[in-house]
ROVEXPA-140884 format. One record per residue (C-alpha): residue number from 1; residue in one letter; y, x, z; chain. Coordinates in Angstrom, 3 decimals. Each point is the difference from the previous one (the first is absolute). Example, Ala and Ser with C-alpha at 12.3 -4.5 7.8 and 13.67 -1.06 7.14 Angstrom:
2
<1, "A", <-4.500, 12.300, 7.800>, "A">
<2, "S", <3.440, 1.370, -0.660>, "A">
END
This chain:
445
<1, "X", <-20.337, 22.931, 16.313>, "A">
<2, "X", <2.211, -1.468, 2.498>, "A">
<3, "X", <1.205, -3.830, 0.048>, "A">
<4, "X", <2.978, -0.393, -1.421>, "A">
<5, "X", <3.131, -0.728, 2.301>, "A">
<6, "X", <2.531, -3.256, -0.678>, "A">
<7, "X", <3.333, -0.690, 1.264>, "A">
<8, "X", <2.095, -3.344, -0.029>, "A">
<9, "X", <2.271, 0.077, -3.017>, "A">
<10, "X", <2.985, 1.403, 0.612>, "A">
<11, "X", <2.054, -2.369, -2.358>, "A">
<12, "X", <-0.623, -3.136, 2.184>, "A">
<13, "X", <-0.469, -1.723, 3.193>, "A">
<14, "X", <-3.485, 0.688, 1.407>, "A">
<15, "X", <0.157, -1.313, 3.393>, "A">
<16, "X", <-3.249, -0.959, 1.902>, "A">
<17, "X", <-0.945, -2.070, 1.162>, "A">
<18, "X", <1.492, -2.546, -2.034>, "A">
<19, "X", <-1.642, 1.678, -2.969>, "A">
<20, "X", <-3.404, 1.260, 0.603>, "A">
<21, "X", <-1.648, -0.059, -3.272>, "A">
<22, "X", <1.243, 2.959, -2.484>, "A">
<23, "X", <-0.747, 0.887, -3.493>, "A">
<24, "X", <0.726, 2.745, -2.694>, "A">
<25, "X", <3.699, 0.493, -1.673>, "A">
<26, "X", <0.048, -1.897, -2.974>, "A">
<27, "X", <-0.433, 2.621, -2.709>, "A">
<28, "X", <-2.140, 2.888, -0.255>, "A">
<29, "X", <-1.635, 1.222, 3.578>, "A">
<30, "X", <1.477, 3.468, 0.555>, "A">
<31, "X", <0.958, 1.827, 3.097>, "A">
<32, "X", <4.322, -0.058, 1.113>, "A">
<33, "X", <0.541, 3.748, -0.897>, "A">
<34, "X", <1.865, 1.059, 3.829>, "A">
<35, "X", <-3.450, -0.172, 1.771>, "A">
<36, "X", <-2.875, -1.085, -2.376>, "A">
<37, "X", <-0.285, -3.393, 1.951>, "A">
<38, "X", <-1.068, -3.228, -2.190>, "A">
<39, "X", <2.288, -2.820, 0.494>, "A">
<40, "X", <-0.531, -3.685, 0.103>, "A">
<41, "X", <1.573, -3.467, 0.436>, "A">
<42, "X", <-0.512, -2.952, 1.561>, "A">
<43, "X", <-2.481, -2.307, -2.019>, "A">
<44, "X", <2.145, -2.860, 1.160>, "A">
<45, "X", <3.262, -1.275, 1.960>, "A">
<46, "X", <-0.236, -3.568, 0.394>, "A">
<47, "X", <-2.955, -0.796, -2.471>, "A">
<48, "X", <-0.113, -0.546, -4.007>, "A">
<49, "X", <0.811, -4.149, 0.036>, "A">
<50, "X", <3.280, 1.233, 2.045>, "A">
<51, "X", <0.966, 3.020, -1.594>, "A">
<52, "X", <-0.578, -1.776, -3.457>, "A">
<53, "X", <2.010, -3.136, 0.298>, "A">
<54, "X", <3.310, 3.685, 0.392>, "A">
<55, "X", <0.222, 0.522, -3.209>, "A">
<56, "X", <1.236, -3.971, -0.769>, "A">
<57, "X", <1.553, -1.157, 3.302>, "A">
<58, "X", <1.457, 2.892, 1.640>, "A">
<59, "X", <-0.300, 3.906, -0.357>, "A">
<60, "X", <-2.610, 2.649, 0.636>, "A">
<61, "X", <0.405, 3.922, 0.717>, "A">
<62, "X", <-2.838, 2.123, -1.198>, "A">
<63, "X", <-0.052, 3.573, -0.031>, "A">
<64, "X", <-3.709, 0.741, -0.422>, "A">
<65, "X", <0.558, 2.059, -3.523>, "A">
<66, "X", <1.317, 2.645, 1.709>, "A">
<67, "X", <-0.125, 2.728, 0.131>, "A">
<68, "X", <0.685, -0.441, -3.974>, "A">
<69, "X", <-0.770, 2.107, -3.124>, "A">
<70, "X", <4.227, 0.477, -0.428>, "A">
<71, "X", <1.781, 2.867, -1.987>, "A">
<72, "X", <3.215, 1.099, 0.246>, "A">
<73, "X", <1.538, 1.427, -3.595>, "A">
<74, "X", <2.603, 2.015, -0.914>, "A">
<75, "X", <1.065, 0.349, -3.704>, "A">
<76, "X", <0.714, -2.302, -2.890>, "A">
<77, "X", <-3.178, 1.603, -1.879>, "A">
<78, "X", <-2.024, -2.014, 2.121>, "A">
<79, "X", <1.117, -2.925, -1.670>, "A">
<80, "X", <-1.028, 1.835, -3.785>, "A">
<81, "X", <-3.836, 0.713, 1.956>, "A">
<82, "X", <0.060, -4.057, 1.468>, "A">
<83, "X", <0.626, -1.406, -3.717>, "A">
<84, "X", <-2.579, 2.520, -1.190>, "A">
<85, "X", <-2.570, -1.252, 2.618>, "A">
<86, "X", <0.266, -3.399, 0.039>, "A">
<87, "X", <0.565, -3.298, -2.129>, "A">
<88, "X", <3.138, -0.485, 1.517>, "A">
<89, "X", <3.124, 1.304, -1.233>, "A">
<90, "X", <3.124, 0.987, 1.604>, "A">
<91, "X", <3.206, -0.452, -2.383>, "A">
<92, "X", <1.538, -2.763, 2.471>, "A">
<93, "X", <-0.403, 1.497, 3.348>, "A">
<94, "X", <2.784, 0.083, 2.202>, "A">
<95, "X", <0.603, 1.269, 3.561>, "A">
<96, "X", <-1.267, -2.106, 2.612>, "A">
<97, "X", <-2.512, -1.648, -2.330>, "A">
<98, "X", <-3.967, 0.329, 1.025>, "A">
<99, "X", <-2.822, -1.160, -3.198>, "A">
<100, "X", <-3.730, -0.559, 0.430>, "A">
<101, "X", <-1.689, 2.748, -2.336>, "A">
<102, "X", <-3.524, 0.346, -1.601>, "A">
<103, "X", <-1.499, 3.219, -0.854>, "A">
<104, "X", <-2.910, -0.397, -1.939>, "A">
<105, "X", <-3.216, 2.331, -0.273>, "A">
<106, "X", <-0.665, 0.893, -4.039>, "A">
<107, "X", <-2.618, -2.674, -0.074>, "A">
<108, "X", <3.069, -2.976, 1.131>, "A">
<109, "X", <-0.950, -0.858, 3.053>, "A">
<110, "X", <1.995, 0.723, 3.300>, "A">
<111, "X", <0.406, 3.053, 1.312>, "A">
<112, "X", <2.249, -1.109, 3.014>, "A">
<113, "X", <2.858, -2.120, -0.201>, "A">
<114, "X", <3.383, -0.172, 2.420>, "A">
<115, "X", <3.278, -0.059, 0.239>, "A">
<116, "X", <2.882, 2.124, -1.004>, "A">
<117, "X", <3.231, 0.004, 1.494>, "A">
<118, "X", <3.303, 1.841, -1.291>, "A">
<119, "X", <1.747, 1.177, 2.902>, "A">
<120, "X", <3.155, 2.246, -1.681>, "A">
<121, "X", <0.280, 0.802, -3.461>, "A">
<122, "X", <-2.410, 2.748, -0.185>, "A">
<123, "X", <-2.160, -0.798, 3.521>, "A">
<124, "X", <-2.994, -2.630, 0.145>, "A">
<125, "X", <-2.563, -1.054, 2.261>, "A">
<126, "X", <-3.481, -1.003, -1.021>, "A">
<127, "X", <-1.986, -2.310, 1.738>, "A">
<128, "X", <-4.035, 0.521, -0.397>, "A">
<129, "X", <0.233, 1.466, -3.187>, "A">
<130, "X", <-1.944, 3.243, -0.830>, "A">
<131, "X", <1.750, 2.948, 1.031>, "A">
<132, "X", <2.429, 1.472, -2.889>, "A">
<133, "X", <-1.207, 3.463, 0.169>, "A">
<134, "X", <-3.540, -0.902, -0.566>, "A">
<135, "X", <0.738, -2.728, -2.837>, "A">
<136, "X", <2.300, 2.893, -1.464>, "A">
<137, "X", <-2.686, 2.875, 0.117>, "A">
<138, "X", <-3.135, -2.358, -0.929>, "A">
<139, "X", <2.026, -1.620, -3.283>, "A">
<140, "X", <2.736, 1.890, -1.002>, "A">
<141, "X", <-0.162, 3.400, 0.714>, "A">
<142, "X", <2.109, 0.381, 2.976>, "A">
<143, "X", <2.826, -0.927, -3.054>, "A">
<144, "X", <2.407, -1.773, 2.204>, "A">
<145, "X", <2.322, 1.783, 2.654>, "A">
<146, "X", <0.562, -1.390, 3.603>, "A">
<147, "X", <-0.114, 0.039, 3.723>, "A">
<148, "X", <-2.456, -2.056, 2.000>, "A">
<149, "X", <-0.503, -0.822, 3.746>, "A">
<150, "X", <-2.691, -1.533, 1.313>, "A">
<151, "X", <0.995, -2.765, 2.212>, "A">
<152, "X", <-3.091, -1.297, 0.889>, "A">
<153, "X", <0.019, 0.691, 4.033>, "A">
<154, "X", <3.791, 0.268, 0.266>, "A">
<155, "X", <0.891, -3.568, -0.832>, "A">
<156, "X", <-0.632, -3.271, 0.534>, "A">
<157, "X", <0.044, -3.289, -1.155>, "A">
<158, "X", <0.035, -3.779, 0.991>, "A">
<159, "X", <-0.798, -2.903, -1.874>, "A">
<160, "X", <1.410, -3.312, 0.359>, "A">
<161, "X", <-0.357, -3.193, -1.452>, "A">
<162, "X", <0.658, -3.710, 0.758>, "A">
<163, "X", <3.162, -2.231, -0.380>, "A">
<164, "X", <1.669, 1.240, 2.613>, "A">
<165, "X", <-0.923, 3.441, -0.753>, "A">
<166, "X", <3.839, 0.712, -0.925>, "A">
<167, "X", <1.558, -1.484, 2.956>, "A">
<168, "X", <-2.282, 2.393, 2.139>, "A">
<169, "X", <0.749, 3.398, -2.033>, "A">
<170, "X", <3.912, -0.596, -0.139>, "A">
<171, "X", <-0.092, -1.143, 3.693>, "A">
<172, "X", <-2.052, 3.414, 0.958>, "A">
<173, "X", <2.555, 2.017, -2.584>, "A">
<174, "X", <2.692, -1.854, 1.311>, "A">
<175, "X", <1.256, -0.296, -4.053>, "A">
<176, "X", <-0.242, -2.987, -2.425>, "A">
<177, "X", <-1.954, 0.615, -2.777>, "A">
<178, "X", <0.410, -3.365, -1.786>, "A">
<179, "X", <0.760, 2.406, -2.962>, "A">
<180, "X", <-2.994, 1.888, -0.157>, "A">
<181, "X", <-2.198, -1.071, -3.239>, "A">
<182, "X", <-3.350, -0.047, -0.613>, "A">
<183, "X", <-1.182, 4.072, -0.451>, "A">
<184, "X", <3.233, 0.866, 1.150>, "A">
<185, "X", <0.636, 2.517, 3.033>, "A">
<186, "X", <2.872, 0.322, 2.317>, "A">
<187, "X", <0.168, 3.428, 1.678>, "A">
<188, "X", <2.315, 0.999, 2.752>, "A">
<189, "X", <-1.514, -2.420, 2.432>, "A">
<190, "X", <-0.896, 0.287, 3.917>, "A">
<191, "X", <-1.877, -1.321, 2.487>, "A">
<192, "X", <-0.459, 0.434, 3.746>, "A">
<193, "X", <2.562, 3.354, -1.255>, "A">
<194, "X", <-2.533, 1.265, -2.518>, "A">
<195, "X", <0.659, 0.174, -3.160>, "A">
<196, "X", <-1.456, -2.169, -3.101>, "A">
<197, "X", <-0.326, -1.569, -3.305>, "A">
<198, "X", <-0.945, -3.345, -0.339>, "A">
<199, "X", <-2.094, -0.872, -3.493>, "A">
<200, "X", <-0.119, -4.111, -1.472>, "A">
<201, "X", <-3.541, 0.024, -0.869>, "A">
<202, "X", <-3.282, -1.805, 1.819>, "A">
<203, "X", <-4.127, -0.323, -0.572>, "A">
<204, "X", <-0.502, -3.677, 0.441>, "A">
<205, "X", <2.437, -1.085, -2.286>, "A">
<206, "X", <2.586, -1.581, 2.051>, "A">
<207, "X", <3.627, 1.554, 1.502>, "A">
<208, "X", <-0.622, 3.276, 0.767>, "A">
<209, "X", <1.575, 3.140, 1.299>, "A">
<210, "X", <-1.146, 3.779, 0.931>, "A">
<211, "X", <1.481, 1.991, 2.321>, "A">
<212, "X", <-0.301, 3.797, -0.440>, "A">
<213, "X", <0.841, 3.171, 2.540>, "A">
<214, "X", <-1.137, 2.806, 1.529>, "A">
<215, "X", <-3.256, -0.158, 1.864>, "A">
<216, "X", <1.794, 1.730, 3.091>, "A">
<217, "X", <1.866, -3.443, 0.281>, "A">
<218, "X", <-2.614, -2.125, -0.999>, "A">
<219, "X", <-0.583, -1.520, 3.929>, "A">
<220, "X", <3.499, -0.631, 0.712>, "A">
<221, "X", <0.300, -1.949, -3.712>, "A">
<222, "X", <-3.227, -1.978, 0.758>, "A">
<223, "X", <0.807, -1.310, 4.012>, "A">
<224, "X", <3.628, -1.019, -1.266>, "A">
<225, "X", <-1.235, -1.755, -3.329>, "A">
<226, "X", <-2.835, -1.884, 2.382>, "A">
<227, "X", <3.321, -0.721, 2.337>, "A">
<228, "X", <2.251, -1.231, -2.023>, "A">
<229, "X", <-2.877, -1.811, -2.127>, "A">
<230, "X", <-1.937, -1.993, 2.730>, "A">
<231, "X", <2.925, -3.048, -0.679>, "A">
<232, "X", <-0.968, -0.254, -3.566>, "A">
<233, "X", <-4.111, -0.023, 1.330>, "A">
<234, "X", <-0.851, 3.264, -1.324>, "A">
<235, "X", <-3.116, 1.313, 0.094>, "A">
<236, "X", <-2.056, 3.393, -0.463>, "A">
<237, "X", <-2.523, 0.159, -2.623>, "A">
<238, "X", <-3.249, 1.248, 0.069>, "A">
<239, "X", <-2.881, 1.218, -1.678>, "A">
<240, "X", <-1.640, -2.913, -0.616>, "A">
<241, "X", <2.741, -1.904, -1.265>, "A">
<242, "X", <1.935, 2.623, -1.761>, "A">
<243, "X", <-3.063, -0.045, -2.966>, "A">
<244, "X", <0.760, -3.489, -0.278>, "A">
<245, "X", <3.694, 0.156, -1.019>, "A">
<246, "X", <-0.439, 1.472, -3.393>, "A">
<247, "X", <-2.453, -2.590, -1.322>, "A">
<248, "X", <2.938, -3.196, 0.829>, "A">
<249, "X", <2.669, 2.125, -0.837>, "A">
<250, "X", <-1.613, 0.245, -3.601>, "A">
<251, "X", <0.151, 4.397, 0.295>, "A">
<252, "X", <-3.793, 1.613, -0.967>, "A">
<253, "X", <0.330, 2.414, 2.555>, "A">
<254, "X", <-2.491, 3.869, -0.449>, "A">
<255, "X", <-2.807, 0.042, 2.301>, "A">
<256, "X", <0.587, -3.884, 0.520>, "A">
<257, "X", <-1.188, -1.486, -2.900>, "A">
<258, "X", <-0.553, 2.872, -2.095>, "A">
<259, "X", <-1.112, 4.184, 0.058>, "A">
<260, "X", <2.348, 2.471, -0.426>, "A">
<261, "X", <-1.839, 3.411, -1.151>, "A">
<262, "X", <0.407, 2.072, 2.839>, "A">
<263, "X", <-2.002, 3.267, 0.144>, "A">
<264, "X", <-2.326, 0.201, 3.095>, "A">
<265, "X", <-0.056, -3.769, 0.189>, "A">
<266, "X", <-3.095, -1.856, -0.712>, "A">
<267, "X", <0.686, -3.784, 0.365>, "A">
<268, "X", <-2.483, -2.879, 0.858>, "A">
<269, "X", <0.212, -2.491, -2.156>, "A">
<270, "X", <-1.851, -3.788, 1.091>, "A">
<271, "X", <0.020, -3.175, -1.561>, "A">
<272, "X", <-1.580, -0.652, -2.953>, "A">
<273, "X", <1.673, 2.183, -2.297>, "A">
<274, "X", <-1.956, 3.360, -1.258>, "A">
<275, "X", <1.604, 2.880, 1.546>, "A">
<276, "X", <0.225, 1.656, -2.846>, "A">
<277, "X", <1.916, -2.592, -1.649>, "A">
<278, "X", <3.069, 1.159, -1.717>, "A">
<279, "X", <2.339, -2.842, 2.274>, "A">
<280, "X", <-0.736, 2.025, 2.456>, "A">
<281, "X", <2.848, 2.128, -0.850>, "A">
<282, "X", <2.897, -2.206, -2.096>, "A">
<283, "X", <2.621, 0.429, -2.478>, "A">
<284, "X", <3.482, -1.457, 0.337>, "A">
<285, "X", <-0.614, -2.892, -2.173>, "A">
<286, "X", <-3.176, -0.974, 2.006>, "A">
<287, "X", <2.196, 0.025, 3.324>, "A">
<288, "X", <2.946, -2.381, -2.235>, "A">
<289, "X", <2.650, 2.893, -0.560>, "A">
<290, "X", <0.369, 0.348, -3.331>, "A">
<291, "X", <3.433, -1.241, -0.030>, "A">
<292, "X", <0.715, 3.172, 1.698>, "A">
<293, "X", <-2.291, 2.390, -2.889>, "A">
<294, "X", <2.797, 1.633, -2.393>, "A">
<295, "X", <-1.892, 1.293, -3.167>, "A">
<296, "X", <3.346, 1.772, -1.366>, "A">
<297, "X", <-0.985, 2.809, 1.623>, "A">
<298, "X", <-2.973, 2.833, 0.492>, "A">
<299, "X", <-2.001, -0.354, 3.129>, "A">
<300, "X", <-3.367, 1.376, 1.393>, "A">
<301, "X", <-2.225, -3.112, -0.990>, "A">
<302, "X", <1.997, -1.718, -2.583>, "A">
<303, "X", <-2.474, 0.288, -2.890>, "A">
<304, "X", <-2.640, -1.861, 2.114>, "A">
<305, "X", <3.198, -2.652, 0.953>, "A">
<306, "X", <0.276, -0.699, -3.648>, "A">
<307, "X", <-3.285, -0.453, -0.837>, "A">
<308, "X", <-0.775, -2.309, 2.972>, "A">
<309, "X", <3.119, -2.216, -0.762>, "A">
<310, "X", <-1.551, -0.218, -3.771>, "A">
<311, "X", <-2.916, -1.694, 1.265>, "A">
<312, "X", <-1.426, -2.973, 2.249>, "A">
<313, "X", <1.530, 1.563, 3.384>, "A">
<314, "X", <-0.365, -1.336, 3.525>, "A">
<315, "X", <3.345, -0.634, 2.083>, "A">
<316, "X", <0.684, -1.411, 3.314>, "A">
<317, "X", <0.090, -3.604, 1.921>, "A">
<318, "X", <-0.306, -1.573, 3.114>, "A">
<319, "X", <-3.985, -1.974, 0.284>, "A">
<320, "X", <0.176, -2.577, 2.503>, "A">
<321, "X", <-3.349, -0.687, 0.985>, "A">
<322, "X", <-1.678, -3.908, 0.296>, "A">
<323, "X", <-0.274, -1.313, 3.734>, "A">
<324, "X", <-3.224, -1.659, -1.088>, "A">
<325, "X", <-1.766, 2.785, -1.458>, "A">
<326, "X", <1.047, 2.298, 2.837>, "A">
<327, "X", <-1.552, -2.400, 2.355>, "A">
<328, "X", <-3.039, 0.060, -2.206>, "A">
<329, "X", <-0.547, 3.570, 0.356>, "A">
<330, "X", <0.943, 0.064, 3.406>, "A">
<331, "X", <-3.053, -2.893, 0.792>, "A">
<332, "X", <-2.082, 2.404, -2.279>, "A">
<333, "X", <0.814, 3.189, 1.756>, "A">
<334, "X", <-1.797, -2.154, 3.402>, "A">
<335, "X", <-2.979, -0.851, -1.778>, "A">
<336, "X", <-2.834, 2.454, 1.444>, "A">
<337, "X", <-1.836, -0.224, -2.944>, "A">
<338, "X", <2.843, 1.486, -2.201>, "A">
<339, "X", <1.600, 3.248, 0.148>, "A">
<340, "X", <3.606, -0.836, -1.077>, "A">
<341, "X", <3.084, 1.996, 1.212>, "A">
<342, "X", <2.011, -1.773, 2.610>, "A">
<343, "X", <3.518, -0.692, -0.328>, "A">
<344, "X", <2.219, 1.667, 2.433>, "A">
<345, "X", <3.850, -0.742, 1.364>, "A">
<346, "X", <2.257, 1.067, -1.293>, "A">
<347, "X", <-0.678, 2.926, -2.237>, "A">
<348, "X", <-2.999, 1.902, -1.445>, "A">
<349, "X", <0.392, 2.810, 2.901>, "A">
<350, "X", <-2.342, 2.737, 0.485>, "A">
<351, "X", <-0.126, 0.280, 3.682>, "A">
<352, "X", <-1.857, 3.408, -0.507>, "A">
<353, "X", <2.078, 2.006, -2.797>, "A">
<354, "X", <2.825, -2.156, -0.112>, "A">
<355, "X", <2.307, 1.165, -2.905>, "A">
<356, "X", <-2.950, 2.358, -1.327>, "A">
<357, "X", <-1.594, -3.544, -1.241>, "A">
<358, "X", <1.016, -2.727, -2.950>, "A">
<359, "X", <-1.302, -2.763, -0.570>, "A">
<360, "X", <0.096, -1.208, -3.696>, "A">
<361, "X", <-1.511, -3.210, -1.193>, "A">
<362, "X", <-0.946, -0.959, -3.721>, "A">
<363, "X", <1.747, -2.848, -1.502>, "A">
<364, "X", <-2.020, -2.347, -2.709>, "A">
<365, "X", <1.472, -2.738, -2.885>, "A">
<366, "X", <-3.237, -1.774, 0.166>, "A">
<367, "X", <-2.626, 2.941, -1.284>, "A">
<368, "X", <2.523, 1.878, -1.236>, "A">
<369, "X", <1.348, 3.431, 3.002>, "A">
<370, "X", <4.038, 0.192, -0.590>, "A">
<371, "X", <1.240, 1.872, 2.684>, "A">
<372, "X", <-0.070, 0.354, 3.758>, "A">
<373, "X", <1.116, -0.798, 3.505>, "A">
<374, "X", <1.157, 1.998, 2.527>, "A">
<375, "X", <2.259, -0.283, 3.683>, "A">
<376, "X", <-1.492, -3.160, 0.678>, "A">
<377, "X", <2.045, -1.717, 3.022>, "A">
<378, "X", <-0.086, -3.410, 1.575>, "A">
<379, "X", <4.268, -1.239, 0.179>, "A">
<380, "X", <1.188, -0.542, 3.640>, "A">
<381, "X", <2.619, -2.097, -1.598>, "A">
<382, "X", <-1.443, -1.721, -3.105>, "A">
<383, "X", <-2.993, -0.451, 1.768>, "A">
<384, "X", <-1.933, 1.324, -3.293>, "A">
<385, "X", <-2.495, 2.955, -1.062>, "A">
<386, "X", <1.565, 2.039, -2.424>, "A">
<387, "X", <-0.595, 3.403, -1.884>, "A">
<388, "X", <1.540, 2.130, -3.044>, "A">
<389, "X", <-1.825, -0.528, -3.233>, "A">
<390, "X", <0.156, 2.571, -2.936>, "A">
<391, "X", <-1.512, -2.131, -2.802>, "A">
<392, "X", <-0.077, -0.289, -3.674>, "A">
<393, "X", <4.009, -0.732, -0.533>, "A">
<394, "X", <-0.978, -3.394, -2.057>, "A">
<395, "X", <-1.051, -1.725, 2.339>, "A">
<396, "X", <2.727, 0.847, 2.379>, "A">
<397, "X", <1.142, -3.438, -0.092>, "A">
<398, "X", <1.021, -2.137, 2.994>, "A">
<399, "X", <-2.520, -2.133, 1.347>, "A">
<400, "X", <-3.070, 1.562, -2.222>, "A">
<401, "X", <-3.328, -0.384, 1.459>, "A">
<402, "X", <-2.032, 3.144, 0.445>, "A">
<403, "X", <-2.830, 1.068, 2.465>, "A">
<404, "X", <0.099, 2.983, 2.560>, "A">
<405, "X", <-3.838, 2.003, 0.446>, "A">
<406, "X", <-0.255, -0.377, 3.911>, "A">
<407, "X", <-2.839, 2.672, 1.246>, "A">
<408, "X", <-0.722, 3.542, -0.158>, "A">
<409, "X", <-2.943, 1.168, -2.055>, "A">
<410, "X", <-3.064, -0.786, 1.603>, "A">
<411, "X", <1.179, -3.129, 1.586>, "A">
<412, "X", <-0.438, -3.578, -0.920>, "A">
<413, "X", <3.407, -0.235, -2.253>, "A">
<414, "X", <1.688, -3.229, -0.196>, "A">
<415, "X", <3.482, -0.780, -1.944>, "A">
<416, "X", <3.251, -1.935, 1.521>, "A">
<417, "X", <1.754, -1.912, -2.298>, "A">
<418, "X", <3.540, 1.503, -0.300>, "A">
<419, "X", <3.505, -1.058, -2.054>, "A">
<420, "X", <2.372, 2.363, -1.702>, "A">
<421, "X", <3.467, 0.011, 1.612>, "A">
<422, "X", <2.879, 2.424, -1.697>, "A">
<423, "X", <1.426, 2.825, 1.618>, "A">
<424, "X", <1.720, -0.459, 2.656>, "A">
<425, "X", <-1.980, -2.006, 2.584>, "A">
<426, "X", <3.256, -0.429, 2.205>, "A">
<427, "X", <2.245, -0.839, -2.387>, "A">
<428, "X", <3.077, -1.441, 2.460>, "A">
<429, "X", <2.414, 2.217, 1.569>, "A">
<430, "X", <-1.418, 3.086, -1.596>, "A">
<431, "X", <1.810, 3.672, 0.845>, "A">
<432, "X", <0.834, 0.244, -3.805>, "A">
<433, "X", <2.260, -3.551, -0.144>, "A">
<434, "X", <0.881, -0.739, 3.218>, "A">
<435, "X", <3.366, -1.022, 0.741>, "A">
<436, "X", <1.457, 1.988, 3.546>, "A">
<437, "X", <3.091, -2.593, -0.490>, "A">
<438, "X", <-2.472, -2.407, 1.700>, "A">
<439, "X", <-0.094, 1.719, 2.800>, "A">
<440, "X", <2.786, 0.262, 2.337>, "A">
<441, "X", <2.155, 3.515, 0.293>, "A">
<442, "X", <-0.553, 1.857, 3.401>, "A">
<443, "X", <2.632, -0.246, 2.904>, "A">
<444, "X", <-0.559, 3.400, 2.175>, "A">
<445, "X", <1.579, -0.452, 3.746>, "A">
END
């Protein structure tokens, strides 16, 4: 069997040798489809204490989803399969709007979750969702009638986020969008003469945009966003840090903090949670979206919804985790007569499998296991170590004392002391309420 052959990404900036050290795209590992070539990213731009601290002082670029599980649909009917499919529902959806959607598997938990977007009045775009014409044979009978491209290779996507995320995509569109509200898109756009829409929406939970195009342009989009963005102090994500943005930005993010059920896929779970644990895999009220659950509709999974909402359910919070107790297992960890698991900056990373590994930790209320911990992540900013919890929803209460299981199985486990703090962990200047009025309107020469 031959080796298998890579090739830099061709949705970013690989350029050695300022970056030497290169990883696997984010999502699933699978071959670009012109020339059966794997692709990877850099690991790392400037290092995850600098690359951090973007997302609060100034503005990062990161492109390393791509290329993205997108669908382009034609016909209204789609809309009739998406209500069908999912918990959300779709009576207020305008043009130019974009919604974060949950379809469930029968038993509740998550099938995949992403975002919709309406481009015209009977076009959308879906955003790592499952693919319509597989959810429509597998559930309903290939009931629903409409036309589907698969975008996956042919476009692209930025992220951006930071407080002066919006003065960098208006100066690289050349266009105010001081208008443009949260999960709100504004087609029409350009930059560097290619055209593209611009979508209000972010992972870590401050101001943040998306810029989407063809993946022809994709280049010419990135060097003029880097141009016009190096006097705001922008900066390129990468691996490493990107898996750190979800966990402050208060998003449970697939493959991050949780499993999604994808066939062929066998993942490694450590920490001290049982693999076959059913957190493994969550519902929507263990990642903190029930707001977003409408039960006045039928949708694969519901039953299991209801029943789970009629009894002691787990939701989601952020666990910030006791300096002294950290140090305390970090002392144990050098003790050569102990075998505890050390503590590593930033993240929990598996340097081997890298996304094909999650680590999962128990959580205890004195004797008594209510939940879990996963994304772990020490805060270049608020200079603490944080994670997601998905806990008994009682004692989601701010400042409650719990306990985190530190250790996989066959190790000498120790617990860190840890306090409850609600959803979200950044709670100033967040995407969803911040004001643009604060921030002055471009001048273009």
């Amino acid at each position: 069997m031959s080796a298998p052959e890579f090739k830099p990404s061709p949705y970013l900036q690989n350029r050695i040798p300022q970056n030497t050290t290169f990883t696997s795209h984010e999502g699933v590992f699978l071959p670009m489809s012109d020339d059966g070539r794997f692709p990877i990213q850099p690991f790392s731009y400037t290092g995850w204490l600098d690359e951090e601290l973007s997302w609060y002082d100034t503005c990062y670029i990161h492109g390393g989803l791509n290329p993205a599980m997108n669908y382009l649909i034609k016909g209204i009917e789609y809309l009739d399969l998406m209500t069908a499919a999912s918990v959300n529902t779709f009576r207020k959806f305008p043009v130019g709007k974009a919604r974060h959607v949950i379809v469930l598997q029968p038993n509740g938990k998550i099938m995949q979750d992403g975002i919709l977007m309406r481009l015209g009045e009977d076009t959308f775009y879906s955003m790592f969702l499952p693919d319509p014409r597989i959810l429509n044979h597998l559930f309903f009978e290939d009931r629903f009638n409409f036309e589907v491209e698969d975008c996956t290779e042919s476009h692209f996507f930025y992220q951006m986020c930071g407080p002066r995320s919006l003065e960098v995509v208006e100066q690289a569109t050349r266009t105010d969008l001081h208008d443009l509200g949260f999960m709100w898109l504004q087609q029409g756009l350009k930059i560097a003469g290619h055209e593209v829409f611009v979508l209000r929406t972010g992972m870590a939970g401050t101001l943040g945009y998306e810029i989407h195009g063809l993946t022809k342009d994709c280049q010419d989009v990135l060097e003029e966003v880097l141009r016009v963005g190096e006097p705001y102090g922008i900066r390129q994500l990468g691996k490493f840090t990107y898996v750190s943005c979800h966990c402050e930005g208060s998003i449970p993010q697939g493959t991050e903090h949780y499993a999604f059920p994808i066939p062929g896929v066998e993942w490694n779970i450590t920490g001290s949670l049982p693999a076959d644990s059913d957190l493994v895999y969550r519902t929507p009220m263990e990642n903190g979206w029930q707001k977003m659950v409408r039960m006045d509709h039928d949708f694969i999974g519901k039953e299991a919804v209801e029943a789970e909402l009629a009894g002691n359910y787990r939701t989601a919070c952020t666990l910030i985790w006791d300096v002294d107790s950290i140090a305390d297992a970090v002392k144990a960890s050098m003790d050569p007569t102990r075998r505890v698991d050390p503590i590593e900056l930033p993240i929990d990373y598996d340097f081997v499998l890298g996304n094909g590994t999650l680590h999962i930790d128990e959580v205890y209320d004195g004797d008594t296991f209510v939940g879990c911990s996963s994304g772990r992540m020490f805060s270049s900013k608020t200079r603490q170590m944080i994670s997601i919890g998905t806990i008994d929803h009682g004692l989601v209460e701010e400042g409650k004392e719990l306990e985190v299981l530190w250790g996989n199985k066959g190790t000498d486990q120790v617990r860190i002391k840890c306090r409850v703090s609600l959803f979200p962990y950044i709670k100033e200047g967040r995407n969803e309420d911040f004001d643009t009025e604060t921030i002055p309107h471009p001048v273009f020469a």
